[in-house]
VODOKE-450135 format. One record per residue (C-alpha): x, y, z; residue in one letter; residue number from 1. Coordinates in Angstrom, 2 decimals, always signed. Example, Ala and Ser with C-alpha at 12.3 -4.5 7.8 and 13.67 -1.06 7.14 Angstrom:
! VODOKE-450135
((+12.30 -4.50 +7.80) a 1)
((+13.67 -1.06 +7.14) s 2)
//
This chain:
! VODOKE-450135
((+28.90 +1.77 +9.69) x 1)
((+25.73 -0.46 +10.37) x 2)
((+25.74 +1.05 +13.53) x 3)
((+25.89 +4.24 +13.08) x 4)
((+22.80 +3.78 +10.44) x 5)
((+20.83 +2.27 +12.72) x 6)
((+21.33 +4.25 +15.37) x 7)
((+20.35 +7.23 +13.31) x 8)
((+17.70 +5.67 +11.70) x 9)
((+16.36 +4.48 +15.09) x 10)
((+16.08 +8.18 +15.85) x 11)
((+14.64 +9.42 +13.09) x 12)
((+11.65 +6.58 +13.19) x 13)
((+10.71 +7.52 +16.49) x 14)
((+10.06 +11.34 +15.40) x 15)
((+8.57 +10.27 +12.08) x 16)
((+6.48 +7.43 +14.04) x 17)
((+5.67 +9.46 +16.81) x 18)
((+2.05 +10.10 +18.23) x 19)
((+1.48 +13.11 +16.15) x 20)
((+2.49 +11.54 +13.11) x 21)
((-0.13 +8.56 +13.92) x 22)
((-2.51 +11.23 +15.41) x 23)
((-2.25 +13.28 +12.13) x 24)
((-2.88 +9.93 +9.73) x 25)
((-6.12 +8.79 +11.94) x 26)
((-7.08 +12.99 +11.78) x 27)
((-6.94 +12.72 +7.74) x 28)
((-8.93 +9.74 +7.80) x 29)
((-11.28 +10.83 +9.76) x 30)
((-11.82 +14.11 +7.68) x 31)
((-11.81 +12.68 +4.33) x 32)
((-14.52 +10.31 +5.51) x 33)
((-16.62 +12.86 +7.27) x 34)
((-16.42 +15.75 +4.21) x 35)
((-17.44 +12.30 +1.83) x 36)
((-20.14 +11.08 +4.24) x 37)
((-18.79 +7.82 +4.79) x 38)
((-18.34 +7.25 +1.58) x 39)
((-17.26 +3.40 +1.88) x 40)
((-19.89 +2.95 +3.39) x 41)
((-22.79 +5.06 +2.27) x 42)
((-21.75 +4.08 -1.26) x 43)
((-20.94 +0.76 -0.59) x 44)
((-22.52 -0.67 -3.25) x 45)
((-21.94 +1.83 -6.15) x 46)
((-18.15 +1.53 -5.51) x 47)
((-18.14 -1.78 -5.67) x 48)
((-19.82 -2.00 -8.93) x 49)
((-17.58 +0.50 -10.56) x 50)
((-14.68 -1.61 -9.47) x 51)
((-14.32 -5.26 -9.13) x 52)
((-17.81 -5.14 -10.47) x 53)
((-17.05 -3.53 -13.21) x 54)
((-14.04 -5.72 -14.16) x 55)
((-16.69 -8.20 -15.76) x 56)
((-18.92 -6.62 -17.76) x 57)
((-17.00 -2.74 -19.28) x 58)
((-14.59 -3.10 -21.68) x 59)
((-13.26 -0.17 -21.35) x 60)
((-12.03 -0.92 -17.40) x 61)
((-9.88 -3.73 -19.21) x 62)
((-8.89 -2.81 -22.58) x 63)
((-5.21 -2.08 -23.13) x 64)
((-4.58 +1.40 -24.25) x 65)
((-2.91 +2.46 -27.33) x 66)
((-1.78 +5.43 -25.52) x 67)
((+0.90 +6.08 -23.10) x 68)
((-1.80 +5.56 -20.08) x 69)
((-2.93 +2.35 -18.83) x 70)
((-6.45 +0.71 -18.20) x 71)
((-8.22 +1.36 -15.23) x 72)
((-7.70 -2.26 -14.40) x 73)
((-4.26 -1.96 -14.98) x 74)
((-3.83 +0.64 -12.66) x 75)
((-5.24 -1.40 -10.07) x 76)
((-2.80 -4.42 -10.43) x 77)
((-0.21 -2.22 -10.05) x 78)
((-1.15 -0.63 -7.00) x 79)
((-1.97 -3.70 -5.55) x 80)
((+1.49 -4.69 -6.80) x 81)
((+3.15 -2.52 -4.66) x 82)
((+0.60 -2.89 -1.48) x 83)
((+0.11 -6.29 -1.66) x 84)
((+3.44 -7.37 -0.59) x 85)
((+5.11 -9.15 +2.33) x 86)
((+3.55 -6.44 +4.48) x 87)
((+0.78 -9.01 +4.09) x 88)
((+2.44 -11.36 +5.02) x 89)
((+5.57 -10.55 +6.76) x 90)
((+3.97 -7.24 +8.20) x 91)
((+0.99 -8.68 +9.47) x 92)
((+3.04 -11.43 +11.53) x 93)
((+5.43 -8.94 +13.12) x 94)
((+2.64 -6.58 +14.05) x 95)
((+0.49 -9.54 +16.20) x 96)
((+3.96 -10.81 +17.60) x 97)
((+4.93 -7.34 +19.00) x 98)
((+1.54 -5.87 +19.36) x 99)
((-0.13 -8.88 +19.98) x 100)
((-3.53 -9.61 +18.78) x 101)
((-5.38 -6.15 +18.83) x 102)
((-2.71 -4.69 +16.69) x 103)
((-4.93 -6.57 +14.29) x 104)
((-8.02 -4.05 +15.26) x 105)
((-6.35 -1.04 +14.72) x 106)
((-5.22 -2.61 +11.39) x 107)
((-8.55 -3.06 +10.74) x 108)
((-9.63 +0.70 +12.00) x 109)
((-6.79 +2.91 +10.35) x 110)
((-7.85 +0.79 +6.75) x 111)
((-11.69 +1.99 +7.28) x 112)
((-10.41 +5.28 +7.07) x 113)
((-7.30 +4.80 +5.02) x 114)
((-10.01 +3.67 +2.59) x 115)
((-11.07 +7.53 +2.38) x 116)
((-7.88 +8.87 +2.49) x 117)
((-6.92 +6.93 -0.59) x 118)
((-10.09 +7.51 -2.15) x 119)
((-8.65 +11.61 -1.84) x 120)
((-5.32 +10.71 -3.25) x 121)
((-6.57 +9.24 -6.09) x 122)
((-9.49 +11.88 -6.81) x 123)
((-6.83 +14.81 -6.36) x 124)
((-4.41 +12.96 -8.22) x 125)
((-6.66 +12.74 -11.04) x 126)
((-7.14 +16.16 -11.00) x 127)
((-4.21 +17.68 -10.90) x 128)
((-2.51 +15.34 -13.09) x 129)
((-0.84 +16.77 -16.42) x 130)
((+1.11 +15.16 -19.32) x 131)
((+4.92 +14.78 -19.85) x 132)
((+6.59 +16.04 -22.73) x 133)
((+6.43 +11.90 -23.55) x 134)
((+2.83 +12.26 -23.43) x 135)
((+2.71 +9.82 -20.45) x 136)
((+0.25 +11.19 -17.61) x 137)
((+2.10 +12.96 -14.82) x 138)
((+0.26 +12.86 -11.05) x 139)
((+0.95 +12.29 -7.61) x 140)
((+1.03 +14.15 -4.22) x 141)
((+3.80 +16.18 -5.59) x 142)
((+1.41 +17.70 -8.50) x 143)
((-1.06 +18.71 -6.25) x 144)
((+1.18 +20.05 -3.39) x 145)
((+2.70 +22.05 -5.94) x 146)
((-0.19 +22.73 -8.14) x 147)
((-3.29 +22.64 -5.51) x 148)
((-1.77 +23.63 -2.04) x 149)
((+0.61 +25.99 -3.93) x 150)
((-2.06 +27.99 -5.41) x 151)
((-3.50 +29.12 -2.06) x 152)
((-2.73 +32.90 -1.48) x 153)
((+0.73 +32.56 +0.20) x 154)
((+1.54 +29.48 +0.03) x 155)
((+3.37 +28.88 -3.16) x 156)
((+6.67 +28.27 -1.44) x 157)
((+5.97 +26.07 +0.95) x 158)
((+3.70 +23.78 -2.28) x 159)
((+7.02 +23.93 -3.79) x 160)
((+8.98 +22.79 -0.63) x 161)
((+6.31 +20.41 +0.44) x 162)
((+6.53 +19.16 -3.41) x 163)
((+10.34 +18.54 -4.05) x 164)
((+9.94 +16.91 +0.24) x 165)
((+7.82 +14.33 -1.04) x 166)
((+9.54 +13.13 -4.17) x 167)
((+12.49 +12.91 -2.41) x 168)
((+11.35 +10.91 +0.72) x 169)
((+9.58 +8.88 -2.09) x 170)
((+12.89 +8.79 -4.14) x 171)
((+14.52 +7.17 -1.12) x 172)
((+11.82 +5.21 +0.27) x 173)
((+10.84 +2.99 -3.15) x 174)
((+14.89 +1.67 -2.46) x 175)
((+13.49 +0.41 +1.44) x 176)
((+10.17 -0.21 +0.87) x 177)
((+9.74 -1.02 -2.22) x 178)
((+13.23 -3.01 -2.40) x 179)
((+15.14 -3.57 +0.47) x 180)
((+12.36 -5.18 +2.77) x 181)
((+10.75 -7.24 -0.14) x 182)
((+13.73 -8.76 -1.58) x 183)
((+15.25 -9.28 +1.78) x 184)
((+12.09 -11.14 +2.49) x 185)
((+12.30 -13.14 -0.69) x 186)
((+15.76 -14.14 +0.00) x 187)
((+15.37 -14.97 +3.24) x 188)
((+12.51 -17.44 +2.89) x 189)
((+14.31 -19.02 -0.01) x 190)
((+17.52 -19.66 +2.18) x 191)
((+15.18 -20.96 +4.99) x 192)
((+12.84 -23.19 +3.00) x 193)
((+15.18 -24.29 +0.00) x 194)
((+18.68 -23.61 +1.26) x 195)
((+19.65 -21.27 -1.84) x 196)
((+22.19 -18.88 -0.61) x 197)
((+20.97 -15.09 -0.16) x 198)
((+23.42 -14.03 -3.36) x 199)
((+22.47 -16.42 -5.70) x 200)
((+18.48 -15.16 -5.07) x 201)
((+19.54 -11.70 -5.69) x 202)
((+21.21 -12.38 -8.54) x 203)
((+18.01 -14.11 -10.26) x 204)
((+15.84 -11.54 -8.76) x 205)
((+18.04 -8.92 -10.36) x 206)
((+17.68 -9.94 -13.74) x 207)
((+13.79 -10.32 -13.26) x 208)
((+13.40 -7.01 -12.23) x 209)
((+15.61 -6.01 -15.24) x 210)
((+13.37 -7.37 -17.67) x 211)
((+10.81 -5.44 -16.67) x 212)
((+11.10 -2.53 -15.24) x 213)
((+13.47 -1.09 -18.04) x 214)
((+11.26 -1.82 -20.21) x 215)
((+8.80 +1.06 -18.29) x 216)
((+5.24 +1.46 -17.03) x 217)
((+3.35 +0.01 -19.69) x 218)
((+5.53 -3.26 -19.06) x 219)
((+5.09 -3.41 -15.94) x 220)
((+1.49 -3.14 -15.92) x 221)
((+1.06 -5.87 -18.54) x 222)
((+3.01 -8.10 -15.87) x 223)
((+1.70 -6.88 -12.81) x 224)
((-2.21 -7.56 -14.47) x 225)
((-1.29 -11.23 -15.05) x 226)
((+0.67 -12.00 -11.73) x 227)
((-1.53 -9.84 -9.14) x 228)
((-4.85 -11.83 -9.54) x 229)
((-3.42 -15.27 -9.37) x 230)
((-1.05 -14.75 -6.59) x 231)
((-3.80 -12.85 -4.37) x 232)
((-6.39 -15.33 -5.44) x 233)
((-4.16 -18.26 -4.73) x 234)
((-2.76 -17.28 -1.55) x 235)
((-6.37 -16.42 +0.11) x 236)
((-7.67 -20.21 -0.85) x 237)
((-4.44 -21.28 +1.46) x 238)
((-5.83 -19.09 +4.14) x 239)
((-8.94 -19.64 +3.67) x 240)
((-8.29 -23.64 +3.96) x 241)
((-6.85 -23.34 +7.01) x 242)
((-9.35 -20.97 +8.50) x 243)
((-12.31 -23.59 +7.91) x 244)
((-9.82 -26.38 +9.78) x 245)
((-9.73 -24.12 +12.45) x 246)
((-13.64 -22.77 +11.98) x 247)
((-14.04 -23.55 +16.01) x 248)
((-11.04 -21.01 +16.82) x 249)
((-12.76 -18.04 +15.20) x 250)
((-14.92 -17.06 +18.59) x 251)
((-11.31 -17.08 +20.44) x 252)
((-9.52 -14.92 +17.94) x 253)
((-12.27 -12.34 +17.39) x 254)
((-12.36 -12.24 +21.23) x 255)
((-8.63 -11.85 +21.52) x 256)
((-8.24 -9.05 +19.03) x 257)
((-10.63 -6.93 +20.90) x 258)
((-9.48 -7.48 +24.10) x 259)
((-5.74 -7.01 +22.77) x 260)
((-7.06 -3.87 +21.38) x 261)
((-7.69 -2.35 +24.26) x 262)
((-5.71 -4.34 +26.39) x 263)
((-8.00 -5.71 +28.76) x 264)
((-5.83 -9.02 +29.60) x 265)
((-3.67 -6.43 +31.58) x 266)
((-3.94 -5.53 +34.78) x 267)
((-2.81 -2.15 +36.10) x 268)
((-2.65 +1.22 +34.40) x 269)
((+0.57 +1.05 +33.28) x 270)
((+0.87 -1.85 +31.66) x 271)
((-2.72 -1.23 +30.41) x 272)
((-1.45 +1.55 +28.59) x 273)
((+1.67 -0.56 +27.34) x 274)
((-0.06 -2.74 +26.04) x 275)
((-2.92 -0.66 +24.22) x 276)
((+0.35 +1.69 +22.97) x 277)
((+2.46 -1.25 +21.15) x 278)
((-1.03 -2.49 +19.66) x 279)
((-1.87 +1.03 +18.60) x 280)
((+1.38 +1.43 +16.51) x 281)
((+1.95 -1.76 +15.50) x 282)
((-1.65 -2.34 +13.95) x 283)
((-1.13 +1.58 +12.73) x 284)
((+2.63 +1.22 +11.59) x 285)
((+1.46 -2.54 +9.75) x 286)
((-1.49 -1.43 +8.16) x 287)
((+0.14 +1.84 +6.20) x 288)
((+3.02 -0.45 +5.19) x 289)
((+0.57 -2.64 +3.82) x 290)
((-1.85 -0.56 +2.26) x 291)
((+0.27 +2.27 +1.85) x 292)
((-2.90 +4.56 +2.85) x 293)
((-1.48 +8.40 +3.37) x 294)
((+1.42 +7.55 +1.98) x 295)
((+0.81 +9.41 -1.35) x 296)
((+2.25 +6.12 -3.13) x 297)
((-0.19 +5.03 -5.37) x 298)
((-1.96 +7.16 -6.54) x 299)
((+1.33 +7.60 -9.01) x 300)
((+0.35 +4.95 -11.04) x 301)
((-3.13 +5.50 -10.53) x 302)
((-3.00 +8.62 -12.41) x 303)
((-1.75 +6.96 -14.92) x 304)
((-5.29 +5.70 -15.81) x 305)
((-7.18 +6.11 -19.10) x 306)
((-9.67 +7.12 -16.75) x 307)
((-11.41 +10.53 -16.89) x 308)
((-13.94 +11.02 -13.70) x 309)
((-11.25 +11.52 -10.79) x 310)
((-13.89 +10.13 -8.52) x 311)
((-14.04 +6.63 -10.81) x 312)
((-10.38 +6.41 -9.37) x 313)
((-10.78 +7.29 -6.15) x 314)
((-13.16 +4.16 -6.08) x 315)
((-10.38 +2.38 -7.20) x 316)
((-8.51 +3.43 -3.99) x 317)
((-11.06 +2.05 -1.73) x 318)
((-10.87 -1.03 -3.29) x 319)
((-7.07 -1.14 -3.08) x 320)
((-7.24 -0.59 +0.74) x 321)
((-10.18 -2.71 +1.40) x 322)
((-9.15 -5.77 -0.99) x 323)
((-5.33 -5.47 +0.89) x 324)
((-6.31 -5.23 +4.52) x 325)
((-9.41 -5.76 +5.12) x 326)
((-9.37 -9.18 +2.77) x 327)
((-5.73 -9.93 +2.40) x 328)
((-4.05 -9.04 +6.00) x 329)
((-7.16 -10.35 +7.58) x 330)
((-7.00 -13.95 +6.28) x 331)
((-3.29 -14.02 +7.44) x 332)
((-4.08 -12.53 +10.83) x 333)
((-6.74 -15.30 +11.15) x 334)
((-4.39 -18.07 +9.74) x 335)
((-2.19 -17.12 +12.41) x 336)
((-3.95 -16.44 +15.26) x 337)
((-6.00 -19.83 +15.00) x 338)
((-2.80 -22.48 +14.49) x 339)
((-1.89 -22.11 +18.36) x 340)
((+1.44 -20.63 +17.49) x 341)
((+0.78 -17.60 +19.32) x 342)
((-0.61 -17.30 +22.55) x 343)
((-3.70 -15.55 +22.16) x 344)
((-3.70 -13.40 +25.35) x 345)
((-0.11 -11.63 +24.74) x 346)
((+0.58 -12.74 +21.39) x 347)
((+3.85 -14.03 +22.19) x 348)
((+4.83 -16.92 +19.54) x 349)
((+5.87 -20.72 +20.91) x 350)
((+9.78 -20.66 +21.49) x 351)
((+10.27 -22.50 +17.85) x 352)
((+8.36 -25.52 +16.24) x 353)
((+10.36 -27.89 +14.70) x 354)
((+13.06 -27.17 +16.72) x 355)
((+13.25 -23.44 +14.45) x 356)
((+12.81 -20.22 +16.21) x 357)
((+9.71 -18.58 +15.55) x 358)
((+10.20 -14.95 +14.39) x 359)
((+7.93 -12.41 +11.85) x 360)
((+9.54 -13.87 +8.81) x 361)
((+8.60 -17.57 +9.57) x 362)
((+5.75 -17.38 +11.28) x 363)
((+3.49 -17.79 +8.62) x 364)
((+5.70 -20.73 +6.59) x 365)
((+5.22 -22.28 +9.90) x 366)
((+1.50 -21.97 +10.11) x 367)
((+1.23 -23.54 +6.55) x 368)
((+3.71 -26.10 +7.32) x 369)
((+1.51 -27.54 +10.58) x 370)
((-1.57 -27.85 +7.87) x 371)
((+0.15 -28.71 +4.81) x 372)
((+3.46 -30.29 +5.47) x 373)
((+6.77 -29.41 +3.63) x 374)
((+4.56 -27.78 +0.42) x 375)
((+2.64 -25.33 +2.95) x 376)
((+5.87 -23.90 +3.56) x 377)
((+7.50 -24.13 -0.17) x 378)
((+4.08 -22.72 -0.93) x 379)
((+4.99 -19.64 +1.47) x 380)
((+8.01 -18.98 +0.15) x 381)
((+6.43 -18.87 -3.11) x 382)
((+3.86 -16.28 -2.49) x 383)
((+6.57 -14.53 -0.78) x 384)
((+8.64 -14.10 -3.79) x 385)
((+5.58 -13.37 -6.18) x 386)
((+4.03 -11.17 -3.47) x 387)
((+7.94 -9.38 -2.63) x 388)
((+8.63 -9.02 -6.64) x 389)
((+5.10 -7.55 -7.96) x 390)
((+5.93 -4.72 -4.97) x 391)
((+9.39 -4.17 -6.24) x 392)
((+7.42 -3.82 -9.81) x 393)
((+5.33 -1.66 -8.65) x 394)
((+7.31 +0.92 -6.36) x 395)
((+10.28 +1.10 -9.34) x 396)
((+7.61 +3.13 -10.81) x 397)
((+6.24 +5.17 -7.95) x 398)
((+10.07 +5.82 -7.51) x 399)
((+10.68 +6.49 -11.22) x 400)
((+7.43 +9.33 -11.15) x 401)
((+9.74 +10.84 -8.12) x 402)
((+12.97 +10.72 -9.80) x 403)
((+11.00 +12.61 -13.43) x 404)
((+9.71 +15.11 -10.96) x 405)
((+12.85 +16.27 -9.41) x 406)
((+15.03 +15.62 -12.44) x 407)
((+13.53 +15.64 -15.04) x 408)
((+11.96 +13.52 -17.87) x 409)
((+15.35 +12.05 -19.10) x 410)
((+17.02 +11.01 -15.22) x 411)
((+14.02 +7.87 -15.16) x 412)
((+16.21 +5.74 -17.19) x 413)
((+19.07 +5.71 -14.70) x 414)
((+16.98 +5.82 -12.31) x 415)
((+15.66 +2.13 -13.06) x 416)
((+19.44 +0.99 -13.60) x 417)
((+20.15 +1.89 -10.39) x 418)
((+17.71 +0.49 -8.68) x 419)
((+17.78 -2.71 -10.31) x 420)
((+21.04 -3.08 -9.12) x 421)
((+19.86 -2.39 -5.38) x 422)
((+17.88 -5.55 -5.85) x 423)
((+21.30 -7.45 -4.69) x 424)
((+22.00 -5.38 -1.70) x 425)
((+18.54 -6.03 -0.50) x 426)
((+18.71 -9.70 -0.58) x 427)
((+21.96 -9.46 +1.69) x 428)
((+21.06 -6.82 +4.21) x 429)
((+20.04 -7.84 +7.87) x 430)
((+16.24 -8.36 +7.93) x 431)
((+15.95 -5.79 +11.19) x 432)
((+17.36 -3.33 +9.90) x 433)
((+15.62 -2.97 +6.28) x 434)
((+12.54 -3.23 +7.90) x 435)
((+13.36 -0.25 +10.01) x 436)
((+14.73 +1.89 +7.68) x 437)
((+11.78 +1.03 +5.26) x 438)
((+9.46 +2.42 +8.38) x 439)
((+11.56 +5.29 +8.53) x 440)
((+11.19 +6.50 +5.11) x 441)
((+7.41 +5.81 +4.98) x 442)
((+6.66 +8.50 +7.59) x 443)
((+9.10 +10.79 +5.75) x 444)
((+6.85 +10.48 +2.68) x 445)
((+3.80 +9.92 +4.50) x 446)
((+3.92 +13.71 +6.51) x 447)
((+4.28 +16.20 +3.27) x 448)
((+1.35 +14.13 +1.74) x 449)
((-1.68 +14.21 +4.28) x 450)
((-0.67 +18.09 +4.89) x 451)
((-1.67 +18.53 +1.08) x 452)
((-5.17 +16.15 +1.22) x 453)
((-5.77 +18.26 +5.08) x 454)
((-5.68 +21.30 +2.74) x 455)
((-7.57 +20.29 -0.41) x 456)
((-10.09 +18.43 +1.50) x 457)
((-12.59 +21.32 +0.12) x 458)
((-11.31 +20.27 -3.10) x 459)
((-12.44 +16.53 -2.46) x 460)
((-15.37 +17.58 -1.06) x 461)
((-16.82 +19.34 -4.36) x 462)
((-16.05 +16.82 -6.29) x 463)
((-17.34 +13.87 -4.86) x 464)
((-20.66 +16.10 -4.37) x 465)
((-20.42 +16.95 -7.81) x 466)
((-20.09 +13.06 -9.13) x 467)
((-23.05 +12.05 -6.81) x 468)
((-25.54 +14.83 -8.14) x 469)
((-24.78 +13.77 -11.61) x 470)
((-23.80 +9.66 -11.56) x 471)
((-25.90 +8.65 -8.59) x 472)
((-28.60 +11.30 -8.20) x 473)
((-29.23 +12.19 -11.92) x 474)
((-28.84 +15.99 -11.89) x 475)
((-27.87 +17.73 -14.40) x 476)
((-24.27 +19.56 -13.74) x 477)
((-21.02 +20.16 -15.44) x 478)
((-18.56 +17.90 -14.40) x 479)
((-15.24 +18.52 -12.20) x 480)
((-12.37 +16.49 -14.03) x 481)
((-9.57 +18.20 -14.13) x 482)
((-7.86 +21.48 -12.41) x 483)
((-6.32 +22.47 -16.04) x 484)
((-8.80 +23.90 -18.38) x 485)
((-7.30 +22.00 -21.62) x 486)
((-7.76 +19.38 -20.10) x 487)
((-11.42 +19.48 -18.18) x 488)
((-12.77 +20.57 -21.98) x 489)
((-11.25 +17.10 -23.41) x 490)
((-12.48 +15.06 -20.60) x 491)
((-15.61 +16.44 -20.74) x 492)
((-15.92 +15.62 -24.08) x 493)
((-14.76 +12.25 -23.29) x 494)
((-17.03 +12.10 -19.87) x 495)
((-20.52 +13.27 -22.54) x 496)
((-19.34 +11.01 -25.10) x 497)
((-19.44 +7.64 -22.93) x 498)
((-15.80 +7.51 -22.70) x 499)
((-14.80 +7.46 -18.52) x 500)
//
């Protein structure tokens, strides 16, 4: 049967994976930061001050709610939750091994403009968002597919279509993603650094994830806002530490990523163009899985924001994908690349140190043994488990949204049960294959999602004009918050009042 699964699957990723599929996320990144001017950039410093900024000095981006939304802050540790997983880690590792070093540049390039593409998500997710019959904000790709792209002359079938694609691909993928691959993960370094059996880990992790996620979003997100900032914090001090021991490697790596990148070490056409192709979809395939960019993902609990200026979340977004890749998958790349573990022309690891094997899921626990003995690796498999668990908090939600959207308000409870209870399987399954299947299902997702921001890209464009006239340039214009004219009057009201 595991055969025939991954045989299928193995067909099915090279479709959803294909060149168009990567050409079409690099084209929506591209647009969205074009139609915002570079936004990331241009802004740099605005966006930054509304975010992390922000965190010190406005209440209101901290405050827990009394509502059924969560703080803007809130929203962010969640997201982060479910990006900031062993795709950092694990991801990041797998892509340099296979892609070698310059997968790590077009890690780097597809989170520029996954920064923009996020920053869409989040703005139309904000704006087509409407509230559940729980009074618990509903928004996501699947809103405005349905609700945005479905509104164009002709084209309310195919929202519809496009709509119940997505929560379904999203459905399935937040069991691979967002459960399979980070459990198995979590297992697996336990096994290898502490001996504890795959079953007995998904037993424990099973009952953690119980206690949460049952208990909904507004749990989670008081969990996620504690665990996030330590464990991110934490872990970049490790790689930071053993960046700075390595301080005279830096010249190498930077050099070896950009030749990798293009694959320069090569000689002949052909295996020019190998070369520059595994490092293309490796750094591409990595860097989504990471910061889930295009994916439509998180922008499901972003939504979920107390937040009333759809462009104050689409800040958010940038942040997200910057703070995950740029910071996050960067440090480990670094970390990596430096420790003389992998060849830095083809990015092939040693045969094993320590007389282990060298593969994705150790590389890392390796690189922190070399600098910090047995507790660089115990610390590993720590921020592992921390890292692999906040993303299982996380995506239980994104896949809870998906589940309310295609059946209903009441289904989300049994929804949770079940995939609790997947927890288990995930700690047992073969590491290969979750991983694949987990790819699989992102490009599923991904493809229904960037058709709806290619579409309302006019959409993002007005607003983000609108927000600069009034926040940055002063003028003197009525606000775009909401699609639903209930609900632009009360944010409005909200927006005049102070209250974003």
């Amino acid at each position: 049967m595991l055969d025939v699964i991954t045989q299928v699957n193995s067909t099915l990723n090279g479709i959803v994976w294909g060149w168009p599929a990567l050409i079409l996320l690099a084209f929506v990144g591209v647009l969205t930061t074009c139609i915002t001017k570079c936004f990331q950039i241009s802004h740099f410093g605005h966006w930054m001050k509304n975010t992390i900024g922000a965190i010190f000095k406005d209440s209101k981006v901290t405050s827990h709610t009394q509502d059924r939304s969560i703080s803007q802050f809130q929203s962010l540790c969640t997201a982060l939750a479910a990006t900031v997983g062993t795709g950092n880690i694990v991801g990041v590792a797998g892509a340099i091994l296979v892609g070698g070093p310059g997968a790590v540049f077009w890690m780097w390039l597809i989170a520029f403009f996954g920064m923009m593409t996020n920053y869409s998500e989040n703005v139309l997710g904000i704006f087509y968002r409407q509230k559940n019959e729980q009074g618990e904000w509903c928004g996501g790709a699947m809103y405005y597919l349905r609700d945005g792209l479905g509104a164009k002359k002709g084209c309310k079938q195919i929202g519809a279509i496009l709509a119940a694609a997505f929560s379904l691909f999203c459905f399935l993928a937040s069991f691979g993603i967002g459960n399979m691959t980070q459990v198995n993960s979590i297992s697996g370094n336990m096994e290898a650094v502490f001996g504890v059996p795959t079953w007995i880990s998904g037993i424990v992790i099973l009952i953690l994830c119980a206690l949460v996620i049952v208990g909904g979003l507004k749990r989670i997100a008081t969990v996620t806002e504690k665990i996030v900032p330590f464990m991110v914090v934490v872990y970049m001090l490790g790689t930071i530490a053993i960046l700075v021991m390595n301080i005279k490697m830096v010249p190498a790596v930077f050099g070896a990523i950009f030749k990798g990148a293009f694959a320069f070490k090569a000689a002949g056409g052909g295996i020019v163009g190998y070369g520059m192709k595994l490092a293309i979809e490796q750094g591409m395939k990595r860097g989504v899985f990471s910061n889930e960019a295009g994916l439509g993902s998180s922008v499901m609990v972003h939504s979920n924001s107390n937040v009333k200026e759809p462009v104050r979340q689409g800040m958010w977004g940038i942040f997200e994908v910057f703070a995950d890749t740029m910071i996050v998958c960067t440090l480990t790349a670094f970390a990596v690349l430096s420790s003389g573990l992998v060849d830095l022309e083809t990015g092939v690891a040693a045969a094993e140190y320590g007389g282990v094997a060298l593969t994705k899921a150790n590389v890392v626990s390796t690189v922190f043994t070399m600098y910090f003995g047995k507790l660089g690796g115990a610390f590993v498999a720590i921020a592992i488990m921390l890292f692999a668990y906040s993303t299982v908090l996380g995506w239980s939600h994104y896949g809870s949204k998906a589940c309310e959207y295609l059946f209903g308000t009441k289904s989300t409870i049994v929804y949770r049960v079940i995939f609790v209870i997947a927890t288990f399987g995930g700690a047992v399954m073969g590491e290969n294959l979750a991983w694949d299947i987990a790819d699989t299902l992102n490009g599923m997702m991904m493809i229904p999602n960037l058709i709806g921001v290619i579409v309302l890209s006019p959409i993002v464009y007005k607003i983000t004009k609108n927000y600069v006239n009034r926040k940055i340039r002063k003028q003197d214009e009525e606000p775009m918050l909401s699609n639903f004219d209930s609900i632009q009057q009360e944010a409005a009201a909200a927006v005049k009042d102070g209250a974003e």
